[in-house]
N, C-alpha and C positions, 0 to 999 in steps of 0.2 A: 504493500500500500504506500508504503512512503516515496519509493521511487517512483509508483506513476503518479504522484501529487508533484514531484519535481518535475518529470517529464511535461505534466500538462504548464505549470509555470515559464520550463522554459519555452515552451511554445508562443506563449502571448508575449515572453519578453523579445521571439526573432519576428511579432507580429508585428511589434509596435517601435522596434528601432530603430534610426535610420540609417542607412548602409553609407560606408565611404567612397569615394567618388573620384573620378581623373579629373583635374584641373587643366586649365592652359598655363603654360611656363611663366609665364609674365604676369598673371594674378596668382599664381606663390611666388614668385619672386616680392611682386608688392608687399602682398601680406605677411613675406615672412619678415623682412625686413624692418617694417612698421614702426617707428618708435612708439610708445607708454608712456606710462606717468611718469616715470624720468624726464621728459623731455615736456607733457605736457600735463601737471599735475593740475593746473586748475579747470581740466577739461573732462568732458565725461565720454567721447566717443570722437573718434579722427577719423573726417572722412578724406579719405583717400582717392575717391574716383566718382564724380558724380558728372556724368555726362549724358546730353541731351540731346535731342534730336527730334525737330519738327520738321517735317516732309509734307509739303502741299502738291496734293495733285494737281492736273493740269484744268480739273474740273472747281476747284479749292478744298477738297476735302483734305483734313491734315491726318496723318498717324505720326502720333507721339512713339519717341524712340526712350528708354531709360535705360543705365549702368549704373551703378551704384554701389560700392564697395566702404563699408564704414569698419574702421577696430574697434571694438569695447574696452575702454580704458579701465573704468572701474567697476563694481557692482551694481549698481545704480541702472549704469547705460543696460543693462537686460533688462531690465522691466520695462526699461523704455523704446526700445528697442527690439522687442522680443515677438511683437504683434502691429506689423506694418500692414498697411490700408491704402486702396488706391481705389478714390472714385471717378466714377464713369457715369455715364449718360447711356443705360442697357440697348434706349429706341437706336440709340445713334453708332454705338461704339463695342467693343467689345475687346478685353484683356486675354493679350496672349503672353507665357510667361516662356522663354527661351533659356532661363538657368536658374536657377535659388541654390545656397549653399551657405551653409557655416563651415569656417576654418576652426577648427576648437585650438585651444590652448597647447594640445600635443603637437599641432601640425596637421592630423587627419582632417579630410575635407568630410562632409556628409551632408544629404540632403533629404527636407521632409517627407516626412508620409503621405501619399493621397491625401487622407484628413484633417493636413495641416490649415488647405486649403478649401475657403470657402466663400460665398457670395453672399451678402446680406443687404437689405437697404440701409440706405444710413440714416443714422439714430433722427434725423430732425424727422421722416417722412414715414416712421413704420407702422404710424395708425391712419397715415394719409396716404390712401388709394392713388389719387389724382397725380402723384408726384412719386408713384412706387419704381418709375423709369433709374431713380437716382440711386445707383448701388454703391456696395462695396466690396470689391478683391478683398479679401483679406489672407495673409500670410502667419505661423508660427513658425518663424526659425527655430529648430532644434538644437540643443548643445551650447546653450550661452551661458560663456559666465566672462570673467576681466580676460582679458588678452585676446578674445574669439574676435575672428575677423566674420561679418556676413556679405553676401553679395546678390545680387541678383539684378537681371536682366530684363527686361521685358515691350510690351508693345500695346498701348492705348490703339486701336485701327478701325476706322469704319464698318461699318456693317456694308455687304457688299447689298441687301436686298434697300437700302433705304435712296430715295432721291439722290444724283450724284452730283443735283448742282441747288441740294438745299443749303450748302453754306459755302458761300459764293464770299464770303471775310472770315479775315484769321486775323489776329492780335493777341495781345495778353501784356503781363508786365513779368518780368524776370527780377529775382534782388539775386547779387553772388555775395556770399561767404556768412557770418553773422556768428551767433553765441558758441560755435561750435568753432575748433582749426580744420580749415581745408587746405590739402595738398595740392588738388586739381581741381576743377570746377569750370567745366565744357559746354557751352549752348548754342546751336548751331540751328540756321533757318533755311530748307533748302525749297525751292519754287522753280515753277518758269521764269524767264526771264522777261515774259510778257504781262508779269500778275505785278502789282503794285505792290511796295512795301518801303514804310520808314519807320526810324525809330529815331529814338531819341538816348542818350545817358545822360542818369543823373548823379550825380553823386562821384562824379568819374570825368574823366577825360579820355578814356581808353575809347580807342579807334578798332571796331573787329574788321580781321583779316576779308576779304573775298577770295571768289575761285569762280570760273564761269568754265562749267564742259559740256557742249554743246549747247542746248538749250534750255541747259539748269541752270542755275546761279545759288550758290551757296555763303553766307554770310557765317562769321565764326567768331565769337565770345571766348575769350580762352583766359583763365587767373590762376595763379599759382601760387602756395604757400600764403594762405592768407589769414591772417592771424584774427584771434578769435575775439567780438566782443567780450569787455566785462560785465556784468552787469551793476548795475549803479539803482539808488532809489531815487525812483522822480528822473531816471532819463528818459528822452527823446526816443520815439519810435526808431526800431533799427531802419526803416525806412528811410531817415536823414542822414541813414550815418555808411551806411554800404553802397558799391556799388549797386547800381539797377538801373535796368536798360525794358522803357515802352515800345511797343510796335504794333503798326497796324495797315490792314490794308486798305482803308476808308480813302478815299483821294482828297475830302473835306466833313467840316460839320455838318453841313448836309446831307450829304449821302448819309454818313451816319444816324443824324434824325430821322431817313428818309429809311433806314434798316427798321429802328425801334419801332417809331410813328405808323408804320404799317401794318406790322405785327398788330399793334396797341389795338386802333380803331378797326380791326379784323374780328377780332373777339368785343370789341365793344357794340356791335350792327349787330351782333346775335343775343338780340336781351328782351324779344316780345314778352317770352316768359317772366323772366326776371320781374319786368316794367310791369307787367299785368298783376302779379301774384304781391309784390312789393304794394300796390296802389290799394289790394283788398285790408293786408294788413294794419295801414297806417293812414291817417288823416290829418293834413298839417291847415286845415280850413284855410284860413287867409294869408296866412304866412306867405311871404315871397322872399325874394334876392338873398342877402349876404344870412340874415338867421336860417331861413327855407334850407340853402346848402351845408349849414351848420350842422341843423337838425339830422340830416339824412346822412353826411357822413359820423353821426354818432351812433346812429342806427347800426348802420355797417360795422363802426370798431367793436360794438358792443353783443352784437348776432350773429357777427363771421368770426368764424376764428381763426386766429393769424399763423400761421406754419412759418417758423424762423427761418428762412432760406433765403441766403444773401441774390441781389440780384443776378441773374446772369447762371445760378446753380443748376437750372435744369434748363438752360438758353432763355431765348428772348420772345420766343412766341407763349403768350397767355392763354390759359383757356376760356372758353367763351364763358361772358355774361350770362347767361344760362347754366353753366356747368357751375361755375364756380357759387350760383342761389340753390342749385339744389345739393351741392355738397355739404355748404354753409361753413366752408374754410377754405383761407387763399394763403399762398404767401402775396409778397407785396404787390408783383406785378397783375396777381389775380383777384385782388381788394380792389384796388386802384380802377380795375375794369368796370369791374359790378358798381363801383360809387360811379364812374363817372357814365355810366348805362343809367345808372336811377337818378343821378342829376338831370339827363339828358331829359329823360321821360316828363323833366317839368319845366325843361324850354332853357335849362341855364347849361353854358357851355364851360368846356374843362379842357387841360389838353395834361400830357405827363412830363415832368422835368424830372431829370436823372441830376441825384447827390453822391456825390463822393464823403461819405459820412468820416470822414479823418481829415488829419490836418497833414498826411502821406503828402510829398512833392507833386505837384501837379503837372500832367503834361500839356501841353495846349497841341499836340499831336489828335490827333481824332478816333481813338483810343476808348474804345467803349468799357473795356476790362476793369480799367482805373474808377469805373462808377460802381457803388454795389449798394445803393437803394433809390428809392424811385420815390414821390410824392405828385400830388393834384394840383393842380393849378387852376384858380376858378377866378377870371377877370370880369371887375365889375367896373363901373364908370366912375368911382371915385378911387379905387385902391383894387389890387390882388389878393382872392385870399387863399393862404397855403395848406392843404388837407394833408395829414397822414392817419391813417387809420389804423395802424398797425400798434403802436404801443398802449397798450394795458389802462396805464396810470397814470396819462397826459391826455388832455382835450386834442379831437383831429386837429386843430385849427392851432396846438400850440407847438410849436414843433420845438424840441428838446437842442440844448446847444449841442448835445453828443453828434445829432443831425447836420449841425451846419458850419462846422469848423474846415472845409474843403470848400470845393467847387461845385458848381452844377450847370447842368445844362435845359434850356427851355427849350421844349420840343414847341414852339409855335409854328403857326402856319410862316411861309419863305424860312429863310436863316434862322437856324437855332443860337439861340444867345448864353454866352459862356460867361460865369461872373462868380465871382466870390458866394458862396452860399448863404455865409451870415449878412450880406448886405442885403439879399431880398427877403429874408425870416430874420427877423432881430425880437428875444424878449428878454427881457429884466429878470435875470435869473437870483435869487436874495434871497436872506434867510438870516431872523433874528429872531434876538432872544432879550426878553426884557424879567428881570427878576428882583421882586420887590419884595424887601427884608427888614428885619427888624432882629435886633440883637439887646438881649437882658442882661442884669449887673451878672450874672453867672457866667455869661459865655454863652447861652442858648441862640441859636441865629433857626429862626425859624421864617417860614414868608411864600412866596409863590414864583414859580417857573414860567413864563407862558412863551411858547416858539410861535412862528408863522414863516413859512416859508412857502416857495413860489419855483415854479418851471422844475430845473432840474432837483433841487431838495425836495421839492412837494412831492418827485415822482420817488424819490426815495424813502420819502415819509408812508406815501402811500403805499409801496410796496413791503412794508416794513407790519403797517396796522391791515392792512386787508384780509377780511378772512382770522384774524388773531382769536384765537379762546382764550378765555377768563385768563388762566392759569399761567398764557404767555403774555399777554398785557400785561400782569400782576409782576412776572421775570424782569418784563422790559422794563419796569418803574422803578423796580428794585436796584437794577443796576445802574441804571438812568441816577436814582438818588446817591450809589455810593460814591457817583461820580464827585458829587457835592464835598461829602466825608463821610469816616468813617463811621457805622452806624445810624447814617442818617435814617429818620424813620419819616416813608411814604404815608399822608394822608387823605387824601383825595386825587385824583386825576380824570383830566377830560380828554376826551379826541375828538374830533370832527370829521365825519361820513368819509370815509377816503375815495367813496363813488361819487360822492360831489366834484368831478372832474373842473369845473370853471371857476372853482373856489378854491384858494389857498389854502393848504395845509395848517390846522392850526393843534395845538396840545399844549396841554397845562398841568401841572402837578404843585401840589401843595406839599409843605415837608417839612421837619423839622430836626435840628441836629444839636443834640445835646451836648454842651465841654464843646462847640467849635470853637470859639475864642481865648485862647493861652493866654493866662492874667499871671503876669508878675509884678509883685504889689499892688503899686499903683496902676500900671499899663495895662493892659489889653491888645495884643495883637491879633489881630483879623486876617487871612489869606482871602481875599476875594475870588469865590467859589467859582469856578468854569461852570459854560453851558452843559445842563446835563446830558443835551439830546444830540446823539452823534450825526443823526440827517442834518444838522446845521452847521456843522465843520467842513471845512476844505478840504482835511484831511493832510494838509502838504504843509513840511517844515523841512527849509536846506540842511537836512544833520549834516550831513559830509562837509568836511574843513577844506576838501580842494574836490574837484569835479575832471573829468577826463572828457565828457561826455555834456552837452549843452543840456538846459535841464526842462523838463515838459512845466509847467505850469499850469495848474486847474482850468476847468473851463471860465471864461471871462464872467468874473458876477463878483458881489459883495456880500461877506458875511457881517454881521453886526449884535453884539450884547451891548446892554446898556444894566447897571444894577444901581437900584438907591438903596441906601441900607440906612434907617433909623437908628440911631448907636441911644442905649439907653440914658436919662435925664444923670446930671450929678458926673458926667463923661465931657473932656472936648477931645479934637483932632490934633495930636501932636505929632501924625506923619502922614502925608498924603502925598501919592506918585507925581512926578512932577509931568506936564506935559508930550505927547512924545506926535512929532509931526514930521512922517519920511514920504515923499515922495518921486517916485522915479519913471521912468518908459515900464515900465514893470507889475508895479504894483503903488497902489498907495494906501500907507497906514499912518490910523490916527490913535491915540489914544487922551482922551481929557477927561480928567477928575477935575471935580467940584466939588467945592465945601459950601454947604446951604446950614439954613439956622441949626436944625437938629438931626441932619440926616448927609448924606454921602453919595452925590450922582457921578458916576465911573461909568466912561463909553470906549467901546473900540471899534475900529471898521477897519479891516482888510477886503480890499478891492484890486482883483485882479483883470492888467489890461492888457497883456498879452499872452502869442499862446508858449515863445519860451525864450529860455534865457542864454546868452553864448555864455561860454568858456568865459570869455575874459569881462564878463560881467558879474560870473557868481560871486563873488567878493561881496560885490556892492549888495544884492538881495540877503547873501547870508548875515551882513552885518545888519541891515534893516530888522531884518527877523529879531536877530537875537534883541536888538535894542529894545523891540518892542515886548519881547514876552521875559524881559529881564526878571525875576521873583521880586524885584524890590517895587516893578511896577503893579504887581496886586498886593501888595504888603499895605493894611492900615493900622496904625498905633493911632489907641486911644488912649488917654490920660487925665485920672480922677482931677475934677476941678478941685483946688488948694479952699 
């Protein structure tokens, strides 16, 4: 018995292992050679070989080419590493894989099992049918641990049964090198010589090579040993700081609009249904113009639901107006139809403008890749007003500064118009805090909280109380107080409807904290208590003494506390911070105390007005900061009158 319980063991361990394998010369040569943590100790994996390859037909169809050879430096890099994903578009494309292999630690090569390999949708679309086209390759390399090398080969290619002249443009945007060392780092664009294409670099000056054989023409990206970001807090998207190179084959913005804009109004002329079964539902009696389209795209954000899919994920043709009311979920470019289908149905006109929702380098190439959300445009004869339907816990018509820190483009009728995004959506993005105190001959500082906050804090407040049970309201307060001090004890607290979308965020809590004020003898000293409510914080302080890296800066808005505090009878003020007023291209901060008959009014405002900071300017922000949140500027002594 006992040997055929081994026998049957070792059966499933020769089922499940995977065999070693012939290599070509020159990927063991690479891999074996490979330097490690000796050489690159603050890295977690060295890629060695990442080469690319776009091939456009003569029809414009492209198949993507991949190579990819990465070493695992540490432990860390397998887990992250261990389970690579490659999505695809199933209608359009189809994954062919020409090699997979880990190098282990020994030297032996080996490669997975069948069932390493599998196809799944990806995670945003696996309860959304309408968008089940979007898959994913996925891979398990076997045998990783520090020093394995992996590799693999493979080929994104058309489907040979689909249209061969449905994608008549090719573009995208490429970054090389970033958090990680690269040795090599190849991307190559090959075409007719009769198909258009330009690109742009940013962040570079590097010229890629050509090659023209016969009536191909081949362009070539090539960077070598390129040293790895660090990572810093508060830095600048690696998008400002690496190479990267835009391309496209649009001839102008036009064409370009003339891509999208057809798609759009394609799926928007098929909306009888929509229009019909929409006008049973709802009744806006007299209502017309700027509230009438208000009304209707809040309909939408609140009855369709949004499928998080950057623009451009499963291409650029929308489903129909119809499709997308009986589903009753879009991503953006399938909201955006049905709103401006049921605007339509009541005579007001709309058209779509594509955002670039980052403050990424902009190409002014015509370059559709570099957009990845979309928004409504509804022109009336006094103002334009901006729809988005898509987020949760913001009015369609408020569009969030995360939205408008890029570019965007108006799909109007003639020339589409290319401008700053936050110049055509601009809102007062604020958030304070006013807390009114009273402090006894004990030290007791007892009093009230009350925040209000607006655009992006109100989206964070709201998302924060929505849906909350007793139990985690009651946590949030708890903690909210100990911010105060220690043992402060919560008394009361309010909140305000956080589906009240066109009303400010507001909340309040009442509290009280025992021993806050340290009496010796005669004095009293007070620390003036921070805001308790983290949705009203910026979040952002230059800790770092020197920077390598330019620094990101909040989005542009003003945070603001103001505290009066009652100091008890038989007390005066024998220490009050002294003024403190910095301002620069940057930011500007205030801080003023006041001494009034019997009480103590202390304000601060940080207002940020840019989106960041160079290198040889951190100095200046970091000294601003510190001056202002100095300890001695919340320090209050009070002192028994004689």
């Amino acid at each position: 018995m006992p040997k055929r319980i081994a026998f049957v063991v070792l059966s499933l361990l020769l089922q499940t292992t995977s065999y070693s394998v012939t290599v070509p010369d020159w990927l063991e040569t690479l891999a074996a050679n490979a330097p490690g943590a000796e050489t690159f100790s603050d890295a977690s994996v060295l890629v060695l070989k990442d080469y690319r390859l776009l091939e456009i037909d003569s029809a414009g169809a492209g198949t993507a080419y991949v190579e990819q050879c990465i070493k695992l430096i540490d432990d860390r890099a397998k887990d992250e590493q261990g389970d690579r994903s490659i999505r695809f578009d199933a209608e359009r494309d189809t994954v062919i894989f020409d090699a997979v292999y880990t190098r282990q630690a020994d030297g032996t090569w080996i490669e997975p099992e069948k069932d390493a390999y599998t196809v799944t949708s990806a995670p945003e679309v696996q309860w959304a049918s309408a968008y089940s086209q979007l898959k994913q390759q996925n891979v398990s390399f076997p045998g990783l641990a520090a020093d394995a090398v992996i590799y693999w080969k493979y080929r994104i290619a058309p489907k040979v049964s689909r249209d061969p002249w449905a994608d008549d443009y090719f573009g995208g945007v490429v970054s090389f090198g970033g958090f990680e060392p690269v040795t090599e780092q190849v991307f190559q664009i090959s075409c007719d010589t009769t198909q258009r294409l330009t690109y742009e670099m940013q962040n570079s000056e590097y010229v890629p090579t050509g090659e023209l054989s016969g009536s191909r023409k081949t362009l070539t990206w090539k960077f070598e040993n390129m040293a790895q970001l660090k990572p810093e807090p508060n830095m600048v998207s690696s998008t400002h700081l690496v190479p990267r190179m835009v391309f496209t084959s649009f001839k102008d913005w036009s064409e370009m609009g003339l891509y999208v804009g057809e798609k759009f109004w394609k799926a928007v002329e098929k909306a009888n249904y929509a229009e019909l079964e929409f006008s049973k539902l709802v009744s806006y009696g007299q209502i017309s113009g700027r509230p009438l389209a208000q009304n209707i795209a809040f309909w939408v954000q609140q009855n369709i639901r949004s499928v998080p899919l950057s623009l451009g994920a499963v291409g650029f043709q929308p489903n129909d107006a119809d499709d997308v009311w009986a589903n009753r979920y879009g991503d953006v470019r399938d909201k955006l139809v049905l709103l401006s289908a049921l605007l339509g149905g009541y005579g007001i006109e709309s058209y779509p403008v594509l955002m670039q929702s980052s403050n990424a380098p902009f190409s002014h190439l015509p370059a559709i890749d570099q957009f990845n959300h979309m928004i409504l445009a509804v022109p009336f004869p006094d103002d334009t007003l901006y729809l988005d339907p898509m987020p949760r816990f913001s009015a369609p018509y408020e569009i969030g500064y995360s939205r408008t820190q890029g570019m965007c483009c108006q799909l109007i009728h003639g020339s589409p118009i290319v401008e700053e995004a936050k110049e055509i959506v601009h809102i007062d993005r604020k958030a304070s805090t006013r807390m009114s105190l009273s402090l006894d001959t004990l030290g007791t500082l007892s009093g009230r909280a009350d925040a209000e906050a607006y655009a992006d804090f109100a989206n964070t407040a709201r998302s924060t109380f929505s849906d909350q049970k007793q139990q985690e309201k009651e946590i949030y307060f708890q903690r909210a107080a100990s911010r105060i001090g220690q043992g402060c004890e919560v008394i009361k607290t309010e909140v305000s409807d956080p589906e009240q979308l066109t009303q400010p965020m507001r909340v309040s809590m009442d509290f009280s904290c025992a021993g806050y004020a340290i009496k010796q003898g005669d004095l009293m000293m007070v620390d003036l208590p921070v805001t308790p409510f983290s949705f009203t914080l910026s979040g952002f302080y230059p800790s770092m003494h020197e920077v390598i890296y330019p620094v990101d800066l909040p989005l542009e808005g003003t945070t603001e506390m103001t505290i009066i505090l009652t100091y008890p009878k038989g007390y005066t003020v024998s220490y009050l911070p002294p003024a403190v007023l910095v301002e620069n291209p940057f930011v500007a901060l205030s801080l003023v105390p006041k001494k009034l008959e019997d009480r103590v009014e202390w304000q601060q405002s940080v207002s940020y007005k840019s989106d960041y900071v160079p290198v040889e300017n951190y100095a200046t922000l970091r000294s601003a900061f510190e001056e202002l949140v100095a300890p001695k500027n919340r320090l209050l002594v009070l002192e028994k009158a004689k």
